[in-house]
LUMZA-196448 format. One record per residue (C-alpha): x, y, z; residue number from 0. Coordinates in pm, 1 decimal, decimal comma. Layout:
% LUMZA-196448
<site><xx>X</xx><yy>Y</yy><zz>Z</zz><nr>NUM</nr></site>
...
***
This chain:
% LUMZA-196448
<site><xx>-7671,9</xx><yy>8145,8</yy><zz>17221,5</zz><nr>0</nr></site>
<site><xx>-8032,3</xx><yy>8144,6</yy><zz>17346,7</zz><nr>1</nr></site>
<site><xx>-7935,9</xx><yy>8451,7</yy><zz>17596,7</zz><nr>2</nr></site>
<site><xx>-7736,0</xx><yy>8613,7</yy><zz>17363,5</zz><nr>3</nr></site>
<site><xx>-8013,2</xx><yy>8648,4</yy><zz>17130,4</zz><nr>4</nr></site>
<site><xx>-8252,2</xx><yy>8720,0</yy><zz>17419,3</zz><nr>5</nr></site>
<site><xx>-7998,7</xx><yy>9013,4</yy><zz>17518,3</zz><nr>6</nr></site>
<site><xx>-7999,8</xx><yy>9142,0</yy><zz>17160,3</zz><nr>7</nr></site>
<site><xx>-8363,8</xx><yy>9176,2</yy><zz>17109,1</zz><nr>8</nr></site>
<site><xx>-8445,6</xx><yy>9337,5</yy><zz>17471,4</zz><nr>9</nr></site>
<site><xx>-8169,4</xx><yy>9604,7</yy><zz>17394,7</zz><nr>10</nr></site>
<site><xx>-8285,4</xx><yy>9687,0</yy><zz>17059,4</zz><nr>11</nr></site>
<site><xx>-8624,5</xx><yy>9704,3</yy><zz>17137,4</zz><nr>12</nr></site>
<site><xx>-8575,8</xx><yy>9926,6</yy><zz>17435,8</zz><nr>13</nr></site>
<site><xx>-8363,3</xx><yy>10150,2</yy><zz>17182,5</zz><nr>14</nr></site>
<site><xx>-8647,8</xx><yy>10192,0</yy><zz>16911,7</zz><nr>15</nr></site>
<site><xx>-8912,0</xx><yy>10235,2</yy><zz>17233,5</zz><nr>16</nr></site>
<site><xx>-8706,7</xx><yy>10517,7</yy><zz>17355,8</zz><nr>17</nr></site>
<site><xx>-8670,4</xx><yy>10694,6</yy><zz>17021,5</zz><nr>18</nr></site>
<site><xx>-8975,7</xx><yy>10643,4</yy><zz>16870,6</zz><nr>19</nr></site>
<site><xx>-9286,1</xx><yy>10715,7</yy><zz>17113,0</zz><nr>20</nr></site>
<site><xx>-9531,0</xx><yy>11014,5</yy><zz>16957,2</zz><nr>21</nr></site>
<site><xx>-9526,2</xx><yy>11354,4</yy><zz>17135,0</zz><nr>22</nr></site>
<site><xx>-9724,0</xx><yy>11382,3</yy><zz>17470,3</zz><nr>23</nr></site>
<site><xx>-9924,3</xx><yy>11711,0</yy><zz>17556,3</zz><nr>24</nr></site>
<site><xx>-9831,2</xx><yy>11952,2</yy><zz>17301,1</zz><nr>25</nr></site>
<site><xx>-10049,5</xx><yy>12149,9</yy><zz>17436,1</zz><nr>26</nr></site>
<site><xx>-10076,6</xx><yy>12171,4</yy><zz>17848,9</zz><nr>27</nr></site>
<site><xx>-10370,1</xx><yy>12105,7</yy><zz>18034,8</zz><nr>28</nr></site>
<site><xx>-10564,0</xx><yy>12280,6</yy><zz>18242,8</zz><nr>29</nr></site>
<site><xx>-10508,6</xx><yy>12359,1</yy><zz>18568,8</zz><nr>30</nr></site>
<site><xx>-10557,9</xx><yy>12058,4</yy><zz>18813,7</zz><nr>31</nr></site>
<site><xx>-10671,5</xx><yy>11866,7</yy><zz>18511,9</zz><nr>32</nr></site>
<site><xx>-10594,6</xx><yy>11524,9</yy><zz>18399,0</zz><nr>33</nr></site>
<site><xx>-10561,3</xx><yy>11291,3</yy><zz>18151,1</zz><nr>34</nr></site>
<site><xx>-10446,8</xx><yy>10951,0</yy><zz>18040,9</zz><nr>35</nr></site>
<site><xx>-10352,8</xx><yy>10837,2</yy><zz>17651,7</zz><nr>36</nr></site>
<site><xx>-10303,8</xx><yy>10482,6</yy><zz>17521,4</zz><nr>37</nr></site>
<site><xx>-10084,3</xx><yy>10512,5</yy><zz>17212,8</zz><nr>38</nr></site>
<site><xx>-9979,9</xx><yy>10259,8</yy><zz>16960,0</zz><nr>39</nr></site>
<site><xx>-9725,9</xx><yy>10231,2</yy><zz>16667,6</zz><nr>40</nr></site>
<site><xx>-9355,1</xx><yy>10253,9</yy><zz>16536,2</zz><nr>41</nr></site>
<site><xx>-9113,3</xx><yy>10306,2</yy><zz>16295,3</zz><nr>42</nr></site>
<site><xx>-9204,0</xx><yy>10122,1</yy><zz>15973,2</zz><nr>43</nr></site>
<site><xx>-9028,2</xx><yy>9808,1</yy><zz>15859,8</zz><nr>44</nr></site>
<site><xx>-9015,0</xx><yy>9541,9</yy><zz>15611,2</zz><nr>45</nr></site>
<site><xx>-9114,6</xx><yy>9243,3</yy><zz>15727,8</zz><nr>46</nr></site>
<site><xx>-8995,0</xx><yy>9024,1</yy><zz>15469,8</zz><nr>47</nr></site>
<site><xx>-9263,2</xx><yy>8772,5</yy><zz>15325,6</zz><nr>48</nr></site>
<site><xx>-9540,1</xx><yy>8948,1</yy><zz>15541,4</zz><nr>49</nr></site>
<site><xx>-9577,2</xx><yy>9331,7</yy><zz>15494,5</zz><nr>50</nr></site>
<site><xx>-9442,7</xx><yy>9691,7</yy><zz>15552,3</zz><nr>51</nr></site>
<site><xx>-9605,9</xx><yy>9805,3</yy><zz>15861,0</zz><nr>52</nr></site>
<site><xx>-9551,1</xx><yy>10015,7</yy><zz>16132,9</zz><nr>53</nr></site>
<site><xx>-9408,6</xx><yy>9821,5</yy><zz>16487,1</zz><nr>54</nr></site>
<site><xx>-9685,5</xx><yy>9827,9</yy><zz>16698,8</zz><nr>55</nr></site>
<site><xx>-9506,4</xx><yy>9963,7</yy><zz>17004,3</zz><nr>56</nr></site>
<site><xx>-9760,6</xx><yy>10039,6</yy><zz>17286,5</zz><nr>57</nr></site>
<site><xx>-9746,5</xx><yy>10272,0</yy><zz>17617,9</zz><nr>58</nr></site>
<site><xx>-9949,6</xx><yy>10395,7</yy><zz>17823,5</zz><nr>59</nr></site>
<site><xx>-9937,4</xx><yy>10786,6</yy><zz>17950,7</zz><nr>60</nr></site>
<site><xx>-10086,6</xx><yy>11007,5</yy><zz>18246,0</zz><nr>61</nr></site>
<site><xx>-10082,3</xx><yy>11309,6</yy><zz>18255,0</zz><nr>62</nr></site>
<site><xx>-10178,5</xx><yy>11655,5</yy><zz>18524,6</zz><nr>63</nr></site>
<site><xx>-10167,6</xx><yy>12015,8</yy><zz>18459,4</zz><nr>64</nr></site>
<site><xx>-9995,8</xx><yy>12210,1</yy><zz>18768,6</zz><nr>65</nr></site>
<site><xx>-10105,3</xx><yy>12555,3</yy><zz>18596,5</zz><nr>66</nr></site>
<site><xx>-10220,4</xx><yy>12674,5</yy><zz>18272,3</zz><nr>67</nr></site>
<site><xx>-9897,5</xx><yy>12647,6</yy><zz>18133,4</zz><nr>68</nr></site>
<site><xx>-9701,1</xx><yy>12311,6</yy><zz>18342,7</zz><nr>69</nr></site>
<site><xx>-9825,4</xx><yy>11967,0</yy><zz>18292,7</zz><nr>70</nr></site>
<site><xx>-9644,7</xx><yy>11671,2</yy><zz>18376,5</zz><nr>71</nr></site>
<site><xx>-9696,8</xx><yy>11320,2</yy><zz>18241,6</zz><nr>72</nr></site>
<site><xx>-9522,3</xx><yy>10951,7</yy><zz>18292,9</zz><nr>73</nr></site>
<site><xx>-9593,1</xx><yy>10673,4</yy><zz>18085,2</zz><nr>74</nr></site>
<site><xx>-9525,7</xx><yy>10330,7</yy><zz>18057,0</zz><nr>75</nr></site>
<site><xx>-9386,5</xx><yy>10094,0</yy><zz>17775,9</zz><nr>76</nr></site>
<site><xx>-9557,5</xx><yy>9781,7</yy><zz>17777,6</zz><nr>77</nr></site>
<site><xx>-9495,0</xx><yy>9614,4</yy><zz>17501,8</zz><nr>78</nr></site>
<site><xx>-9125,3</xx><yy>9650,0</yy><zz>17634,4</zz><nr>79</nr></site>
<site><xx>-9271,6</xx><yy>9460,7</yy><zz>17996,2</zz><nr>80</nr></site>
<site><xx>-9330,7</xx><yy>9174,1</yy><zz>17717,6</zz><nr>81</nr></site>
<site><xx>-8993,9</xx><yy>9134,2</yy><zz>17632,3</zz><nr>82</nr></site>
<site><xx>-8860,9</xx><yy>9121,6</yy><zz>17997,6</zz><nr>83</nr></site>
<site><xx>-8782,3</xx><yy>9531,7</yy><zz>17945,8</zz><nr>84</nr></site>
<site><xx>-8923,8</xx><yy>9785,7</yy><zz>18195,2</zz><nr>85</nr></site>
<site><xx>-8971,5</xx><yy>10092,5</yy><zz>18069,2</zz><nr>86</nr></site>
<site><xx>-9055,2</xx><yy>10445,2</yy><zz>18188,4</zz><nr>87</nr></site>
<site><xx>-9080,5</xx><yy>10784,9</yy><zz>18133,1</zz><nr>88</nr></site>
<site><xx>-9150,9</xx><yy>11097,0</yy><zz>18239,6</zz><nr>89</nr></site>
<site><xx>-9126,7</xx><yy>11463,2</yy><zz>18138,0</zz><nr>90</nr></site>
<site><xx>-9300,6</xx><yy>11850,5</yy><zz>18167,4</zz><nr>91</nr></site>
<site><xx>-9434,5</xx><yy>12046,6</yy><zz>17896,7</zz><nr>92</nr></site>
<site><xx>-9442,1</xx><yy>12429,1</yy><zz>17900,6</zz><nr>93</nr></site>
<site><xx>-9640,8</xx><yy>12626,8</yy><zz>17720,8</zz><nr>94</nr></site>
<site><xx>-9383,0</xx><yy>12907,4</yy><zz>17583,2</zz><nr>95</nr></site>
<site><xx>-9627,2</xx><yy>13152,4</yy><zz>17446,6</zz><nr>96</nr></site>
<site><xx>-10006,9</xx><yy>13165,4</yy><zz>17297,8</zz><nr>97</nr></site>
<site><xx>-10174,7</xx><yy>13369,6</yy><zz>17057,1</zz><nr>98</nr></site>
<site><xx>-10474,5</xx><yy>13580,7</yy><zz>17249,0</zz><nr>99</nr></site>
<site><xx>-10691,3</xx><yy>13406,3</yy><zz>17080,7</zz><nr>100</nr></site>
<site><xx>-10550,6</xx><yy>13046,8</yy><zz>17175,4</zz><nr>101</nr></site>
<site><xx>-10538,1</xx><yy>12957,5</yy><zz>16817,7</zz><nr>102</nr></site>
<site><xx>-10169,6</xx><yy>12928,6</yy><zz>16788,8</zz><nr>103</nr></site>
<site><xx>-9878,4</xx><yy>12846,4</yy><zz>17066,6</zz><nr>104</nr></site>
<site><xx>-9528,5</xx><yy>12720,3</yy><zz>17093,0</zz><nr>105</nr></site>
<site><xx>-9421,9</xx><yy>12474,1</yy><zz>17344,1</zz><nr>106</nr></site>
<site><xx>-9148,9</xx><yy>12294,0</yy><zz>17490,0</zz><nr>107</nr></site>
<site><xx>-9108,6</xx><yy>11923,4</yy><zz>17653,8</zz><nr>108</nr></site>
<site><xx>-8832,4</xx><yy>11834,2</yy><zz>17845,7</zz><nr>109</nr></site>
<site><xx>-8813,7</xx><yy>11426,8</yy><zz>17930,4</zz><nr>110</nr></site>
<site><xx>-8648,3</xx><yy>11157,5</yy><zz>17961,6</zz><nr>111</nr></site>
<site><xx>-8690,3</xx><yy>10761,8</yy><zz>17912,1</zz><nr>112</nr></site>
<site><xx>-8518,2</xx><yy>10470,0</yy><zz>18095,6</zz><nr>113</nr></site>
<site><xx>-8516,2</xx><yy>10107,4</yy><zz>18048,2</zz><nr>114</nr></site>
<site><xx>-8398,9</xx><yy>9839,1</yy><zz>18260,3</zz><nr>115</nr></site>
<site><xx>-8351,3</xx><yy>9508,8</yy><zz>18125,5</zz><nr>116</nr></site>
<site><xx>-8433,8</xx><yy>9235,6</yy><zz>18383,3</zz><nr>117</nr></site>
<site><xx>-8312,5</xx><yy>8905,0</yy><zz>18241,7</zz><nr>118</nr></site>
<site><xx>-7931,3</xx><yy>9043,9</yy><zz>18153,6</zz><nr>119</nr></site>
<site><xx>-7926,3</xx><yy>9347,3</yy><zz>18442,9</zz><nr>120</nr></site>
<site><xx>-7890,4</xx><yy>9676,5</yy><zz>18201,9</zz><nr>121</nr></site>
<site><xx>-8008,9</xx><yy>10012,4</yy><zz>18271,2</zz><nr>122</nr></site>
<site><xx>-8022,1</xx><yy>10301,2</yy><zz>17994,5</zz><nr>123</nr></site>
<site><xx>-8143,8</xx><yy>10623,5</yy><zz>18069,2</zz><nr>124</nr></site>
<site><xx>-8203,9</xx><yy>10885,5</yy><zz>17734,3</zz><nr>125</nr></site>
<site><xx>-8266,6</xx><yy>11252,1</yy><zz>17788,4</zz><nr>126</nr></site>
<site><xx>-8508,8</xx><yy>11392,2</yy><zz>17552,7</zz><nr>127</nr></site>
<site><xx>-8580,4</xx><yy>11769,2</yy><zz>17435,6</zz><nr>128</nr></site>
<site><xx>-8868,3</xx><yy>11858,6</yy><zz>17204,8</zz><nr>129</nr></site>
<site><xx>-9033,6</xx><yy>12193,2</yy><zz>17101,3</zz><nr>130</nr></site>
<site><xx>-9385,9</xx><yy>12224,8</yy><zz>16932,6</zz><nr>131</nr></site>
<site><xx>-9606,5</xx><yy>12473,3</yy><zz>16725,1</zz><nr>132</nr></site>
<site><xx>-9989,3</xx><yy>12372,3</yy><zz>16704,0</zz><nr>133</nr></site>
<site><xx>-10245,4</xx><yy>12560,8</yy><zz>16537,1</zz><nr>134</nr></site>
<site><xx>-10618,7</xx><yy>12498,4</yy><zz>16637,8</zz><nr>135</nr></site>
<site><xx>-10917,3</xx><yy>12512,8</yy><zz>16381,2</zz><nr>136</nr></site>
<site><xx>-11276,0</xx><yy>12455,9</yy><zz>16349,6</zz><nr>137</nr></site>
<site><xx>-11372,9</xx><yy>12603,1</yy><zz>16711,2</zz><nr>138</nr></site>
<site><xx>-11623,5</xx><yy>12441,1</yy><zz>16892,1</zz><nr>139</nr></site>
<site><xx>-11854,6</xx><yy>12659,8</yy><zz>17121,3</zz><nr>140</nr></site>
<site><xx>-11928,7</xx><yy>12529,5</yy><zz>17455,9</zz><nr>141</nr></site>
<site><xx>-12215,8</xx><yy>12541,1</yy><zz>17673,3</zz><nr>142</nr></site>
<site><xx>-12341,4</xx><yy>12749,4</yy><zz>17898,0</zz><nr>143</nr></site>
<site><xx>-12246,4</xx><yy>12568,8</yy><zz>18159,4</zz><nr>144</nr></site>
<site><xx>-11928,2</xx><yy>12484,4</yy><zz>18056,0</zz><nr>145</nr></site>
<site><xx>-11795,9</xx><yy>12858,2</yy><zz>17981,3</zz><nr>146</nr></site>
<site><xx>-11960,8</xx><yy>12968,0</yy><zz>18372,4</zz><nr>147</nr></site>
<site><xx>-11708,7</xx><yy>12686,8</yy><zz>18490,5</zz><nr>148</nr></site>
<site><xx>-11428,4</xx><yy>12836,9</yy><zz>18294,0</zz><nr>149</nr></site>
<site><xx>-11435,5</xx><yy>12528,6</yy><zz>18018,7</zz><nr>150</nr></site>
<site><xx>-11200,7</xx><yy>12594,4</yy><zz>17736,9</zz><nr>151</nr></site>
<site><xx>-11355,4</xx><yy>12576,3</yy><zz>17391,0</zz><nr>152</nr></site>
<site><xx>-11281,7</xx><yy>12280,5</yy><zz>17206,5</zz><nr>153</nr></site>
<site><xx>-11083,6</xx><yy>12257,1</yy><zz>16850,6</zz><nr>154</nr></site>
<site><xx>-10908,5</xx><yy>12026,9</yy><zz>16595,0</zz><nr>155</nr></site>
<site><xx>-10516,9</xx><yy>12096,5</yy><zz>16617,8</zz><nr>156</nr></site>
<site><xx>-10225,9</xx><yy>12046,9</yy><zz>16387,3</zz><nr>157</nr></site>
<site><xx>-9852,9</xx><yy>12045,6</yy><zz>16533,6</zz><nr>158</nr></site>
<site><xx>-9542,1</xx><yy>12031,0</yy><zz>16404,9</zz><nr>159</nr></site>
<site><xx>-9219,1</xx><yy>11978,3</yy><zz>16627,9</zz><nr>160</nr></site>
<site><xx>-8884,7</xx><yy>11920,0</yy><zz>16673,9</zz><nr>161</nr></site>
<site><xx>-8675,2</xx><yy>11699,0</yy><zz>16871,5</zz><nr>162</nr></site>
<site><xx>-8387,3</xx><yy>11550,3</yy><zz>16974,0</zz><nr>163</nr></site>
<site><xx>-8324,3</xx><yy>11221,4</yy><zz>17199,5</zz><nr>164</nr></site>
<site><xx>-7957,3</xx><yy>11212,8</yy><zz>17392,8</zz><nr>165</nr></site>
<site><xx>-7780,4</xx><yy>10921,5</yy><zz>17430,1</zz><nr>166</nr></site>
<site><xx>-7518,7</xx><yy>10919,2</yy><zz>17716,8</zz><nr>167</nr></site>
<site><xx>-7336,6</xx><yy>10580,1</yy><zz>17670,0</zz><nr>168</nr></site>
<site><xx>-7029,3</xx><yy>10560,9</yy><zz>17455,8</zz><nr>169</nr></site>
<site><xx>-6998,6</xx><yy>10244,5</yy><zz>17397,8</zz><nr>170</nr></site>
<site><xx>-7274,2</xx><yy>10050,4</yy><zz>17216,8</zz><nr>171</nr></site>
<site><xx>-7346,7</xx><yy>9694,1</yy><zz>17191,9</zz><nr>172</nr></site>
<site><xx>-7096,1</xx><yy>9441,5</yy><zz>17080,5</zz><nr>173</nr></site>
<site><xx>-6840,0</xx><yy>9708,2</yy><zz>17285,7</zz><nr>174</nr></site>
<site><xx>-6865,5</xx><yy>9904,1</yy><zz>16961,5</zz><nr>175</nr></site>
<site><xx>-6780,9</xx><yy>10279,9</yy><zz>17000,5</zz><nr>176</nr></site>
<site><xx>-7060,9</xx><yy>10516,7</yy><zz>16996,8</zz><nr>177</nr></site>
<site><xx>-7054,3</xx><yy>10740,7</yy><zz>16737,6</zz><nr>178</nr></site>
<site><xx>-7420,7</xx><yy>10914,2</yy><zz>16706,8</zz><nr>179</nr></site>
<site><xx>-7499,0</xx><yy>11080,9</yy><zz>17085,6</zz><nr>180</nr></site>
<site><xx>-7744,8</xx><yy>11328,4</yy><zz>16964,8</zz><nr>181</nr></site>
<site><xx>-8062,9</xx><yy>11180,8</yy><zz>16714,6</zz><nr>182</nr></site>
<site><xx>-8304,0</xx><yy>11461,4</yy><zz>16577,7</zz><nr>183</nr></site>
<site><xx>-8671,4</xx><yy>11379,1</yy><zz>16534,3</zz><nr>184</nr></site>
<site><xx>-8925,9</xx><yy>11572,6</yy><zz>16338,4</zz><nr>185</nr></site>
<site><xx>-9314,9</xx><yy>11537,4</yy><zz>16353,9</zz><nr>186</nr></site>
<site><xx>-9655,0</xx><yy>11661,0</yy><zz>16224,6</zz><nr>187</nr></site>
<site><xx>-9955,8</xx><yy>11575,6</yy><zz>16417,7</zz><nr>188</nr></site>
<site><xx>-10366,4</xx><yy>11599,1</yy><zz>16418,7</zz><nr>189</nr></site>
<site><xx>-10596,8</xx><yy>11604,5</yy><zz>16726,9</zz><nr>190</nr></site>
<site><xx>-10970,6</xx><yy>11560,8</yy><zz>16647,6</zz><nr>191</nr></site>
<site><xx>-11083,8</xx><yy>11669,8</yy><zz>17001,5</zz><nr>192</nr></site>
<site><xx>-11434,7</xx><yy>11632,5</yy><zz>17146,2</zz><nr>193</nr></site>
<site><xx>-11499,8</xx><yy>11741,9</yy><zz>17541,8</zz><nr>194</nr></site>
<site><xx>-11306,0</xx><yy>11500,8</yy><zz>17685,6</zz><nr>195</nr></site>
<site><xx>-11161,4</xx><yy>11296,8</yy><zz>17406,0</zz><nr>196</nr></site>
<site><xx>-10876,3</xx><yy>11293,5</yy><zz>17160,7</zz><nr>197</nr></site>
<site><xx>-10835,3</xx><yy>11082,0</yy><zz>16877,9</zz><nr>198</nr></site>
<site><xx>-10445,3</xx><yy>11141,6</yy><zz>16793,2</zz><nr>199</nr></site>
<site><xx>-10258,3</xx><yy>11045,0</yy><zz>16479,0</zz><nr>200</nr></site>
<site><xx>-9875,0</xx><yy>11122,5</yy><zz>16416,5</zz><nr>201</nr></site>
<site><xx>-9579,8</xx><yy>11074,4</yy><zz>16171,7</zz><nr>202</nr></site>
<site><xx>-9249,7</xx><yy>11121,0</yy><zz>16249,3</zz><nr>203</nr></site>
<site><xx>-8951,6</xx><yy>11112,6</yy><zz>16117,6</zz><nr>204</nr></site>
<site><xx>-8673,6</xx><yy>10961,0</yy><zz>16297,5</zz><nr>205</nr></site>
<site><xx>-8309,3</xx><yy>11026,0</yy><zz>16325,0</zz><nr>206</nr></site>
<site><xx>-8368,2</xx><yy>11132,5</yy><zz>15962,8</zz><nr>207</nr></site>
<site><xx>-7978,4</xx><yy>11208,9</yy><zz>15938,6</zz><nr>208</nr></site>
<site><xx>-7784,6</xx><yy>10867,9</yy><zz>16077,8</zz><nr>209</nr></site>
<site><xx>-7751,6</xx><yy>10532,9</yy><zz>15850,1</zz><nr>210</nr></site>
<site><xx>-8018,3</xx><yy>10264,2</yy><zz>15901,9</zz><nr>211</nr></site>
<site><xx>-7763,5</xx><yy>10050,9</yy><zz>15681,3</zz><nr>212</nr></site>
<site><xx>-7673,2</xx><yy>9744,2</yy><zz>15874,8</zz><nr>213</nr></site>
<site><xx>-7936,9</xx><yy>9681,8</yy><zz>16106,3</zz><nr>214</nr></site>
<site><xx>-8127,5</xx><yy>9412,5</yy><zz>16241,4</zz><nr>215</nr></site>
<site><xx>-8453,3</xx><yy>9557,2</yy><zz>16106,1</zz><nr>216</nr></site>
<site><xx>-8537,8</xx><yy>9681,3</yy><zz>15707,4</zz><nr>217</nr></site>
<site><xx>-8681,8</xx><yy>10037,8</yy><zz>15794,6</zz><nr>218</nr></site>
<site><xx>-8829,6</xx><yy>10208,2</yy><zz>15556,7</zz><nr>219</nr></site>
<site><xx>-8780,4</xx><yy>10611,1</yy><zz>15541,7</zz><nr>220</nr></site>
<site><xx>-8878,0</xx><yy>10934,7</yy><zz>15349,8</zz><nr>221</nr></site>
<site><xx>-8496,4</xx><yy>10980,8</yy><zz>15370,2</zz><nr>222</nr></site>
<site><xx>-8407,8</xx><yy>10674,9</yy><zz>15162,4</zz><nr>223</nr></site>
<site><xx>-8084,2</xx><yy>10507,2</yy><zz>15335,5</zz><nr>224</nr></site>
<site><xx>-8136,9</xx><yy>10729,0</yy><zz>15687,1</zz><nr>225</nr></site>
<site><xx>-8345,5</xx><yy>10688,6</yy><zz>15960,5</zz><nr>226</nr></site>
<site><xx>-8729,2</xx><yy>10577,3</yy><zz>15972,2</zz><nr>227</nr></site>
<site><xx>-9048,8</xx><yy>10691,7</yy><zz>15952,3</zz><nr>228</nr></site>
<site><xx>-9270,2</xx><yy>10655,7</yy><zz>16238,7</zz><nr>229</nr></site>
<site><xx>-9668,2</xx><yy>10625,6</yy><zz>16267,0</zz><nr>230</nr></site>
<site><xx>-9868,4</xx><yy>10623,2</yy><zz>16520,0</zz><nr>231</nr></site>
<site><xx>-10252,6</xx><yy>10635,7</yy><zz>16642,2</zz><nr>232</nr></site>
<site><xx>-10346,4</xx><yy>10730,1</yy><zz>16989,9</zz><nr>233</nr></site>
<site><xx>-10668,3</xx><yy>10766,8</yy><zz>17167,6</zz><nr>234</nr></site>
<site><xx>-10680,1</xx><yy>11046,5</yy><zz>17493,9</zz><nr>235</nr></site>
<site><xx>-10940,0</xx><yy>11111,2</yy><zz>17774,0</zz><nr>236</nr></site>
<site><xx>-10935,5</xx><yy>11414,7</yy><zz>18007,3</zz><nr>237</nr></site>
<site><xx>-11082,0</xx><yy>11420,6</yy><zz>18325,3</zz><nr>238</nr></site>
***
């Protein structure tokens, strides 16, 4: 019984961490420049007795910009590692197009997570396609120094995206048949940017169209009886 229960939580946890991380570089880096984000939160549940609060889901992302427009990023689950669950992931974002005066820009992410469970042996592996539009406001000048090193000038941004996360098994636990292989996500997000740091904050909402009727968890949506909403609060430092 002990396993059992052991195998139930590490599989649904792995499920929520794979569905319900925040959005990684909307926008790309620079060229040959890097950063690293620690993010933290979850879909909001009832926890009955205690609160409603968000799960607070942690990972851990890096990130490098091949060009102006390519940068690719991994990160790292660890409250999964907790639970006996390693998680990864990994993915590119693109920078589809940008106004001349880098105020506005569409992008696209294309990623994937995958979680391995070590006490029971289970691998799951979840595609994951998202597509942004961020607008940038309150320009910051830089200094001299940084525009004769080709800095970019810093701004506050707000995004909004869509998503969708793939799942490739068709059977689900309990040998149940798989009935939802395609779960949309939609997000609005605010960077307060300095030089080199980000303080990120995010709400999403997820798989706003599929039941979250009979469930292990109460979660608590803008949709009423359909997915979640997520929250999240995530600090990033470029270097």
């Amino acid at each position: 019984m002990y396993v059992y229960k052991l195998y139930t939580l590490t599989i649904l946890i792995a499920v929520l961490m794979a569905s319900c991380g925040p959005a990684r570089f909307v926008e790309p880096l620079e060229r040959k420049q890097n950063a690293v984000s620690v993010d933290l939160g979850g879909p909001v549940v009832e926890v009955p007795g205690v609160a409603t609060t968000p799960l607070p889901f942690s990972l851990i992302t890096y990130g490098r910009g091949l060009s102006h427009r390519l940068t690719l990023h991994g990160s790292w689950y660890t409250t999964a590692a907790v639970f006996g669950v390693a998680q990864i992931g990994g993915g590119a974002t693109y920078g589809l197009w940008k106004s001349e005066n880098e105020k506005h820009g569409f992008t696209s992410m294309l990623g994937f997570t995958s979680a391995f469970d070590v006490f029971e042996n289970n691998f799951k592996f979840w595609p994951q396609l998202d597509a942004h539009y961020f607008l940038k406001y309150d320009l910051k000048k830089l200094k001299q120094d940084d525009l004769l090193t080709n800095g970019r000038s810093v701004a506050n941004m707000l995004y909004f995206g869509v998503g969708t996360w793939y799942e490739l098994d068709r059977v689900k636990a309990h040998n149940e048949k798989q009935e939802d292989f395609v779960l949309p996500m939609i997000n609005v997000g605010h960077d307060l940017n300095w030089k080199n740091w980000t303080l990120k904050t995010e709400i999403k909402l997820l798989a706003p169209f599929n039941s979250n009727k009979n469930v292990v968890l109460d979660y608590k949506s803008l949709t009423g009886e359909s997915g979640a909403v997520g929250v999240y609060l995530g600090v990033l430092k470029k270097f």
